[in-house]
N, C-alpha and C positions, 0 to 999 in steps of 0.2 A: 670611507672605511675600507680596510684591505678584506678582499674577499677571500682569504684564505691561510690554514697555517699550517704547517706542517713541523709534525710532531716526530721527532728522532731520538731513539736510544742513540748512546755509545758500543753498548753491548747486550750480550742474551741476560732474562731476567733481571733487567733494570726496575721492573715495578708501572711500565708504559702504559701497560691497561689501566692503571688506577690513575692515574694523573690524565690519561685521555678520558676516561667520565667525566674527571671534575671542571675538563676544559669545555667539554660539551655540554656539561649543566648549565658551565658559565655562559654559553653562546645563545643556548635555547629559552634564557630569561627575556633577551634582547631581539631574538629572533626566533621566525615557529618553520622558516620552509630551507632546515642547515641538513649538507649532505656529508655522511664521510666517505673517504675515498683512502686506499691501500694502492697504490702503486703498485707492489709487487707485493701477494701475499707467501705464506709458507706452500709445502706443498701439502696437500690438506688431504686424506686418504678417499678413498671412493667415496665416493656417495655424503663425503663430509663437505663442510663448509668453513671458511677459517671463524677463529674463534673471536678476535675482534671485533669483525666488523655485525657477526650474529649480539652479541654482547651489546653495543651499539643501537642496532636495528631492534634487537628483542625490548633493553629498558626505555629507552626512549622513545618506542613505536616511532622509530622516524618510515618516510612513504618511502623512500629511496630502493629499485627493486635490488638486488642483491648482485644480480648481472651486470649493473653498474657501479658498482662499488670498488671496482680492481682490474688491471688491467693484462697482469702476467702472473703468472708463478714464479717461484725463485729458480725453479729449476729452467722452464721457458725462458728466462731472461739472461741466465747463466752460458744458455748455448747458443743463444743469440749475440751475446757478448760476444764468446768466444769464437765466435765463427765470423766475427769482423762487423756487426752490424749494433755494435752499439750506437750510431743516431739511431736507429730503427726505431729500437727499444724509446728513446728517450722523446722522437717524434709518434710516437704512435701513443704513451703516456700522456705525453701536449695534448693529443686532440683527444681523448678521454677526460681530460681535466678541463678544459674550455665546453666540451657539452655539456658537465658539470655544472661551471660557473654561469653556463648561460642559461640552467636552469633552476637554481638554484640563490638563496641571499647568501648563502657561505658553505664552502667546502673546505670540510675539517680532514685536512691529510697526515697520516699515519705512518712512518717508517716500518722498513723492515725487521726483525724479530733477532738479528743473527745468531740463527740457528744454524746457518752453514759453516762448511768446513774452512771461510774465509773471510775475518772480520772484519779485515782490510778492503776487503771487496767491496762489500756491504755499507761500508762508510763510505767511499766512495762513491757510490750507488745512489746514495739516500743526498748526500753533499751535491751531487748531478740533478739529479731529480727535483730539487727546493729549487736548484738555481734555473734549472730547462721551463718550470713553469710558475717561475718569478714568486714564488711564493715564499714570507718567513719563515722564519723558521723557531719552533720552543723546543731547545737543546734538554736534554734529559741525560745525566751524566751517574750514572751510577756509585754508590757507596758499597755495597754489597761485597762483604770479604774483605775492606778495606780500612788502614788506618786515614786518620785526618789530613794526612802529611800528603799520602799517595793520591787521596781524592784531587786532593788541590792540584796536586801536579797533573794529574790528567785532566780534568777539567780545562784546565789555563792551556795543556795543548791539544785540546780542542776545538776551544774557540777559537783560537790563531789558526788552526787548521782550515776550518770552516771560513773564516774571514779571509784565507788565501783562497779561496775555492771560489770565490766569489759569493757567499749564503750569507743573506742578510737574518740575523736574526733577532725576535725580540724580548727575548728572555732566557736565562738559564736557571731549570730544576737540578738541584742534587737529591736525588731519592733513595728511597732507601741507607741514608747517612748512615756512618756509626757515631757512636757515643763520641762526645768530642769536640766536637764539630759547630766550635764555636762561633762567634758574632767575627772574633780577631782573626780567626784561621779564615772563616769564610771572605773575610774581608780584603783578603791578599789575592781575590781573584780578580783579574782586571773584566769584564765581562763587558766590553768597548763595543760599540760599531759607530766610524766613521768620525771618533773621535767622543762619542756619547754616551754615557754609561746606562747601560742596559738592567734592566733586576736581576737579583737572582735570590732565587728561593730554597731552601731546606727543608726536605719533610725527612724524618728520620724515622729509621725500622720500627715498621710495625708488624709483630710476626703474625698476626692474624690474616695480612695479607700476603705474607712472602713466603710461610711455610703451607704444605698441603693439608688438604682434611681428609679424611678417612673418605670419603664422599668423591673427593679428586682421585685418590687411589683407587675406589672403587670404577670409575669410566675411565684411568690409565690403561688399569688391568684387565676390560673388559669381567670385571669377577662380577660373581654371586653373593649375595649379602643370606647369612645364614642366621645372625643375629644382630641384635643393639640397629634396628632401624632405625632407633631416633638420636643413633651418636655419630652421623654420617660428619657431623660440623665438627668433631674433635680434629684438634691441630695434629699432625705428626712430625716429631721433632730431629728423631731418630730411627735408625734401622737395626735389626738385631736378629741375624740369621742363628736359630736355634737349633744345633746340632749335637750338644753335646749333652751330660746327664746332665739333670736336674739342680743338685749340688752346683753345679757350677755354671749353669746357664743363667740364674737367678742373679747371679755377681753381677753380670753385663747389662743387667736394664736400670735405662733409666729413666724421669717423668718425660712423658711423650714418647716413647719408643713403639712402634708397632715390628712386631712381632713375626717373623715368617718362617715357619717350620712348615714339612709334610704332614696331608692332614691324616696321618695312620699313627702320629707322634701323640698319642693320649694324655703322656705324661707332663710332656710342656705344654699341650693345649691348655690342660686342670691346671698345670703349677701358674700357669700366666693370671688366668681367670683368679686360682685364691689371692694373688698378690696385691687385684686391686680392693681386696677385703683386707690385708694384712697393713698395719702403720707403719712397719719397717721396712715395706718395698716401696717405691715412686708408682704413682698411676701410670699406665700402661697405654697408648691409645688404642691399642686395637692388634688385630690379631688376623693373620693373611694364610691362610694353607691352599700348599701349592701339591700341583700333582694330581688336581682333578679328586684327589680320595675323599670321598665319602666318611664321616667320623661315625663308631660304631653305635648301634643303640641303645647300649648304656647310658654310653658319652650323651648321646642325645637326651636321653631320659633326664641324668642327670641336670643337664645346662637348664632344658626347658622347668625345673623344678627350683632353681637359683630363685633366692629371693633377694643376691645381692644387689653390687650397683651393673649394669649390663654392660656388657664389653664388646663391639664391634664387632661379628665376626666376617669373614670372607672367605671364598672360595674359587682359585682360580686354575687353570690347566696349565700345564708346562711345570717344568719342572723346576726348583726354586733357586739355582743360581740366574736361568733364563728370566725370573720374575725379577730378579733382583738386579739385574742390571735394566732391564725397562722401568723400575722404580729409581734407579740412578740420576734418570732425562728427568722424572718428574720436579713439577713444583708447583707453588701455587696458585692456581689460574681462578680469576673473580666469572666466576658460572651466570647467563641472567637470571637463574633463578635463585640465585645464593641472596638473596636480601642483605642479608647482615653484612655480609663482605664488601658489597657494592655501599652500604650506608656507611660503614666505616674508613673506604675510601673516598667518598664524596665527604664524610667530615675528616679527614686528615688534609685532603685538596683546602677544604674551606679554611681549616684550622692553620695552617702555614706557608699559603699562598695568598698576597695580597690580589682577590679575584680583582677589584677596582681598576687598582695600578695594573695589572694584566691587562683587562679589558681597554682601559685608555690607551695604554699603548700598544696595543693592535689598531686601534682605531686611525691611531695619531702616526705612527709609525708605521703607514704601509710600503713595502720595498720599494724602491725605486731601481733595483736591478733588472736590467733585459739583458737575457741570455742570447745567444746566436739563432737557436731554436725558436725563441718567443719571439724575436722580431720578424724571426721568415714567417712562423705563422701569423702575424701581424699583420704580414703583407698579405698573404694569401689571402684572407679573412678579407680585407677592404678590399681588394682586385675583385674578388667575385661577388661584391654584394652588389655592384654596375659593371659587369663583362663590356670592356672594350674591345677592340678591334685592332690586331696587333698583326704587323706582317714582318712574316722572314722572310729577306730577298734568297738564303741559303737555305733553300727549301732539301735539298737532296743531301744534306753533310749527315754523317750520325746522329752526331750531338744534336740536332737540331732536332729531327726526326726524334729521337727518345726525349727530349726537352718538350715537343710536342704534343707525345703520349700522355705526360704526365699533368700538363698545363690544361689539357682538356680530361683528364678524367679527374684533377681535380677544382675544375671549375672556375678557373683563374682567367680565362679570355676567351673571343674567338681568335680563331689562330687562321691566317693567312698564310699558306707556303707558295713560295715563290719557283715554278720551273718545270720542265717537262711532266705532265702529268704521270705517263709511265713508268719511268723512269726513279717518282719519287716513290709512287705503291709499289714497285717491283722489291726498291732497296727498304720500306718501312714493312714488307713482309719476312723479306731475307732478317731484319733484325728483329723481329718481332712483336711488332711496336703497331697499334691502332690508333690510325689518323683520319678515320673516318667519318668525322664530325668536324675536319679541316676544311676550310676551303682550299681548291687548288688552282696555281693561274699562273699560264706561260705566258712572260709579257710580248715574247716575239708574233703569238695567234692570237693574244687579246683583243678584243672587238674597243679596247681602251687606248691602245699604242696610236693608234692617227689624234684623237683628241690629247692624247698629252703628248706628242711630240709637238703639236703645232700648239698648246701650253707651253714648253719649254723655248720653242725658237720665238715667239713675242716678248719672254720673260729675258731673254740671253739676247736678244737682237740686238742691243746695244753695244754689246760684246763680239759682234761680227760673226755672230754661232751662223753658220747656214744647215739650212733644211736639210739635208743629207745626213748633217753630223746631227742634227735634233731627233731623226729617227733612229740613228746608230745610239746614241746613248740612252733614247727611252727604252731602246728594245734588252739594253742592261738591267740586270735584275734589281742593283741598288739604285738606280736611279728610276726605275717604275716605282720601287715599293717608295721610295719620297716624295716622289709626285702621289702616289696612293693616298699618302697624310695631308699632301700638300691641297690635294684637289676633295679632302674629305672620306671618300672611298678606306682609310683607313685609322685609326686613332691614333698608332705610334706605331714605328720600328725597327726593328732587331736584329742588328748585321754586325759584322767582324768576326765568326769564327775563324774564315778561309783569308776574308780580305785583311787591307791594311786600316789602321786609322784615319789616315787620308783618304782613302778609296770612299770609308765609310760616310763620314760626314761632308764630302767637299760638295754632293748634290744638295745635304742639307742648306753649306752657307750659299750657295747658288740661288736659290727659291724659295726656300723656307722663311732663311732669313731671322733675324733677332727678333725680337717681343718691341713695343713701342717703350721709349726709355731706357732699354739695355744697352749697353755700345759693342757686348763683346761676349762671346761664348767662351764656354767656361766647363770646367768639370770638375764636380768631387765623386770622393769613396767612401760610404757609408764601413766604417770599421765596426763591426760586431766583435769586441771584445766577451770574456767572459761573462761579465756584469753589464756591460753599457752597450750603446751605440753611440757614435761618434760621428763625425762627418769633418773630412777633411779635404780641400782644394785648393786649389789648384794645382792636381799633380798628373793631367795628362795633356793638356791642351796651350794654353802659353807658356812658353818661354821664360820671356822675362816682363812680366808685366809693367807698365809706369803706375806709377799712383793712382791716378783716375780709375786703371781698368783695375787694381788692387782691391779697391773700395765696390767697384760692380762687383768684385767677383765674391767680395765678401755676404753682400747684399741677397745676391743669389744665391749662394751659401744658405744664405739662413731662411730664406725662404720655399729653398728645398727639404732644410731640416726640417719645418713647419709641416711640410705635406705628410712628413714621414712621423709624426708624434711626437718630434724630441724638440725639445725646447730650447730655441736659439743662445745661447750665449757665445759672442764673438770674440775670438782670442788673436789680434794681429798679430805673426810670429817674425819676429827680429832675434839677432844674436843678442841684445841688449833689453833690458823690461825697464821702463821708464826712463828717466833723462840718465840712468847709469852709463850709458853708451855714445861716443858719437861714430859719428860717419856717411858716407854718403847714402849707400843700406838703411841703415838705421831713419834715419832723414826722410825716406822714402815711405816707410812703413808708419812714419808718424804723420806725415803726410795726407796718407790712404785711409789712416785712422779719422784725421780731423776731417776730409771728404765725406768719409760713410756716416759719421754721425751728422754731416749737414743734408745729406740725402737721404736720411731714412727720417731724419726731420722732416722733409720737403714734401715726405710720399707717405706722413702721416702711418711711418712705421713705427713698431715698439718692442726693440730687444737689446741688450747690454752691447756695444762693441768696446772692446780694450786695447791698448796698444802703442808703442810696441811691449811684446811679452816673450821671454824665453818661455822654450817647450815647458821645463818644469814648473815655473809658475806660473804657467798657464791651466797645468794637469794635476798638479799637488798641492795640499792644503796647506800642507805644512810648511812648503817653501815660500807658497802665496802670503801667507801671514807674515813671513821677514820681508820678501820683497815688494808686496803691493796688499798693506793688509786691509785696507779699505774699497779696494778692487767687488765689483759686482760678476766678475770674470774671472778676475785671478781666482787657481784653484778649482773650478766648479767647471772650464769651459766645455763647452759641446761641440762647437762651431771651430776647427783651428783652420788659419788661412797665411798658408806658405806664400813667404817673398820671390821666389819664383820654381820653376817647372823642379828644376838640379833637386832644390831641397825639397821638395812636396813627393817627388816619386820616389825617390832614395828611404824619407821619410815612413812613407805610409809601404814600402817593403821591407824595412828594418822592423817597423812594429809587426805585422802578419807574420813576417816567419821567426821574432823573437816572442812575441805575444800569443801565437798561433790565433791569432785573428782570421775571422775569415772579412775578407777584403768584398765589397759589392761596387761595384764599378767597373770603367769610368762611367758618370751618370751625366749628360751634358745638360748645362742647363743656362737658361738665357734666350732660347730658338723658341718662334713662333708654336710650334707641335713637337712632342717630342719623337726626338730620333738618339737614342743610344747604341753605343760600340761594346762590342764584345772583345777579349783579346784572343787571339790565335791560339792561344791557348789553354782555353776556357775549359772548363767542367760541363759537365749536365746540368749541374746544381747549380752552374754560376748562370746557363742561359736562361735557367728555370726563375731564378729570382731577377735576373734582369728586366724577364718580359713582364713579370708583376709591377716590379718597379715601374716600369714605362705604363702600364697602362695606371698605374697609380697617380701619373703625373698626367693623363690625357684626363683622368679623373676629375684633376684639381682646375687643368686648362678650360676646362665648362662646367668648372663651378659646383661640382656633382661631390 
């Protein structure tokens, strides 16, 4: 069952409060230990708390402390946007949300309210947010002020919105409907994910939850209640600023209108009060005087002597256009204490939401989108639940150094730096950066350099290496931190910021050496798409593969994607998908195909290889079903495996910087222990996940 949903208006006063009870009624039948969570709440006045999540916490007595309910303000999040730090915002939500889930049997998430000045933002925001922490999504689409016609049309670009965003979702509400809004009209909404028809539901206006009570106006307007205590629950329908005589003031009310004159205005006060005694005027709800004034005690005398029906009254400060545009913002909010409100939302929920068909398909239908953000934390999470042992031979570069700071204060490894000790403290103080939980080790004064150079000249002897040259290259920083993994002294590591690709691995094929059974090293790029991860190779390391190594390379492919969570499905890529094609190409990849399914037979493996497949039927559904529709591959792959180097790097940098992927890799795979490259031109970000990554795979190399 998916542990989690997240609940999104389109816009302000959707009616999201009522439909979140009835989804949490629905969750707490099934389960008793469910948390909500608000990503970004409103910005909520002093000493106040937002109204949802109290709402929430108050009917449901859930334990959840209120500190953990939310993780920004909208204003906080706004200027963190704007000041460039939108992953911030959306990694720092991730890890609020996974201490959540991993305390929790379901965390029920809540979009924002938009109340801001940006509503564009705000969907955005909430769109970002379902997809950063993989979570469905119950689309809630407003009717409110709306013909049948307009719903429909925005609803439908919506969804299309949200399904370009990559947001899986399982359902869509239209709340607050207007009259109309039929079985036919609703039925024009295509409400699709992935090709599957999703429900969607209609509850239509009900004013007892959408308009205010005299009770809401009363804590809008921070006021005084001066009479009618027990008419707190009347609806207010209408507004009706009374400035004028009496004669003519009387013309503009009508049922439900509350009332707002100066309270020094005697005569509208009394003409309001007789009207709800007269047949010929509408009931009134209530009556608001502004101005702080005191009614005289007459008036007083009078009122408290009425044996009519009792009429609401209030008393608030400021002056009455001031009231009356803070009565503007108002509307109406389900109070925990409001019973009635809350019971008639949970039976409007009950009454035109199939709870069943919901509940099943949250069960049934948990997302299967990983964001960029959910898989680095993915990584982080399994890197530190067993800290390896990871060394950077580029112990003194920046990146390295601030990739260092971060990997040790968040728990990801120990971290080995490679090079002058002073040298690396002088330049990680210049930058700011605490490496003080690093080890540090110059291989030239290492008490290690005599025993691995004379490891190196017995392993190379055959190669005519002489002892001179075996202690010049141990005393090199990438060939000590190899020998490091090689001799155990370290788990994996992490070089190429400064050097070249060959620099980096040439000690690995030296000494390291392939795995028993692999013939050939090999690399893929884990692409974090919006929605997915993907894994694709060979696009750093051969050339032009033959067949044979096509088929290893594919093999290692997928049992690197195994380390990583994603489930192998192999797509062997040709310009041609099935016997459509010939050629020598083509020939080769059918080849490599019929190879890897005899070798993953051989080695008692179990995952789909296809092949040969063009890109798009290997990655769309809908092209897979004309060209290979009974394909276990076609369509669905995870695993794609380039016919050589030209097309795999070309490939996987068209996608990143057309995709805005973020690109992980190259990740070599096939070698005794791992050793990964960085490119020259790496990120912080990108050294920061790669040393995860390696230690993820030192991980998997013992079994752990």
């Amino acid at each position: 069952m998916s542990k989690s949903l997240y609940v999104s208006a389109t816009e302000e006063r959707s009616g999201k409060s009522a439909v979140i009870l009835g989804v949490m009624q629905m969750l707490l039948r099934e389960l008793h230990n469910v948390a909500i969570f608000r990503p970004i709440i409103n910005d909520p006045g002093e000493g106040n708390k937002d109204h949802d999540i109290e709402l929430m916490i108050d009917h449901f007595k859930l334990s959840i402390p209120y500190s953990d309910t939310y993780a920004y303000t909208l204003k906080q999040a706004r200027e963190l946007i704007n000041s460039g730090q939108h992953a911030l915002v959306l990694e720092n939500i991730l890890k609020r949300y996974k201490t959540l889930e991993k305390k929790y049997d379901f965390v029920l998430c809540e979009g924002t309210d938009f109340k801001g000045k940006d509503p564009a933002f705000e969907f955005d925001l909430n769109a970002d947010i379902a997809a950063t922490i993989g979570s469905p999504m119950l689309v809630i689409s407003s009717g409110r002020d709306k013909t049948p016609v307009e719903v429909v049309n925005i609803t439908q670009s919506t969804l299309d919105t949200l399904s370009e965003k990559g947001v899986d979702f399982v359902a869509c509400v239209v709340n607050r409907a207007p009259e109309g809004m039929t079985d036919d009209i609703c039925g024009t909404i295509q409400c699709d994910r992935n090709g599957e028809h999703m429900p969607l539901y209609v509850i239509p206006e009900n004013e007892a939850l959408g308009k205010p009570s005299i009770g809401d106006v009363k804590r809008w307007l921070d006021a005084d209640i001066l009479y009618g205590h027990s008419g707190m629950q009347t609806l207010v329908d209408n507004y009706v600023i009374a400035a004028m005589q009496i004669g003519n003031f009387l013309e503009y009310i009508k049922p439900g209108s509350l009332i707002i004159t100066p309270g020094d205005r005697s005569d509208i006060i009394l003409s309001s009060l007789a009207s709800r005694l007269s047949s010929s005027y509408p009931d009134i709800a209530g009556i608001v005087l502004t101005g702080g004034l005191d009614l005289s005690n007459s008036v007083h005398k009078l009122i408290e002597g009425w044996t009519g029906v009792p009429v609401p009254m209030l008393s608030v400060k400021g002056h009455t256009y001031q009231n009356v545009q803070e009565l503007n913002r108002l509307y109406g909010r389900i109070q925990a204490d409001d019973h009635q409100r809350i019971a008639t939302a949970l039976g409007n929920f009950a009454q035109h939401v199939n709870v069943t068909e919901l509940r099943d398909n949250l069960v049934e239908k948990r997302s299967t989108r990983v964001s960029p953000k959910m898989f680095e934390y993915s990584l982080f999470d399994k890197a530190s639940r067993n800290k390896q042992r990871i060394v950077l031979p580029e112990g003194s570069g920046e990146r390295i150094l601030r990739a260092a700071d971060i990997l040790l204060r968040r728990g990801v490894a120990e971290i080995i730096l490679l090079g002058r000790e002073d040298e690396i403290r002088d330049k990680a103080s210049k930058f700011g950066v605490d490496i003080s939980d690093a080890q540090i080790i110059n291989p030239a004064e290492s008490e290690l350099l005599d025993s691995f150079a004379e490891e190196y000249l017995e392993l190379r002897k055959h190669k005519g290496v002489l002892a001179e040259v075996a202690w010049d290259r141990m005393a090199d920083p990438t060939y000590f931190g190899t020998m490091m993994v090689h001799k155990g002294f370290a788990d994996g590591m992490v070089s190429g910021s400064v050097t070249t690709t060959a620099q980096t691995i040439r000690p690995a094929f030296e000494f390291v050496k392939t795995k028993p059974g692999s013939s050939i090293v090999s690399s893929v790029f884990l692409m974090c798409l919006k929605d997915r991860v993907l894994v694709y190779g060979d696009c750093a390391v051969n050339p032009n593969p033959d067949a044979r190594q096509l088929a290893e390379i594919a093999i290692s492919a997928a049992g690197t994607a195994k380390i990583f969570g994603i489930d192998p499905k192999v797509a062997m890529l040709s310009y041609s998908t099935g016997s459509s094609g010939k050629g020598e190409d083509v020939e080769k990849v059918t080849e490599a195909t019929r190879i890897a399914k005899t070798l993953t037979e051989g080695r008692g493996l179990d995952f789909p290889i296809e092949g040969p497949l063009q890109f798009d039927a290997a990655v769309d559904p809908k092209v897979a079903k004309v060209k290979m529709p009974d394909s276990d591959v076609a369509g669905q792959a995870t695993v794609f495996v380039f016919p050589d180097l030209n097309t795999g790097n070309n490939t996987y940098k068209a996608v990143q910087r057309a995709a805005n992927a973020v690109a992980i890799g190259p990740i070599l795979q096939g070698l005794n222990k791992p050793v990964n490259d960085l490119s020259r031109g790496c990120t912080v970000p990108d050294v920061v996940n790669t040393v995860a990554i390696t230690a993820i795979q030192a991980q998997a190399e013992k079994g752990e």
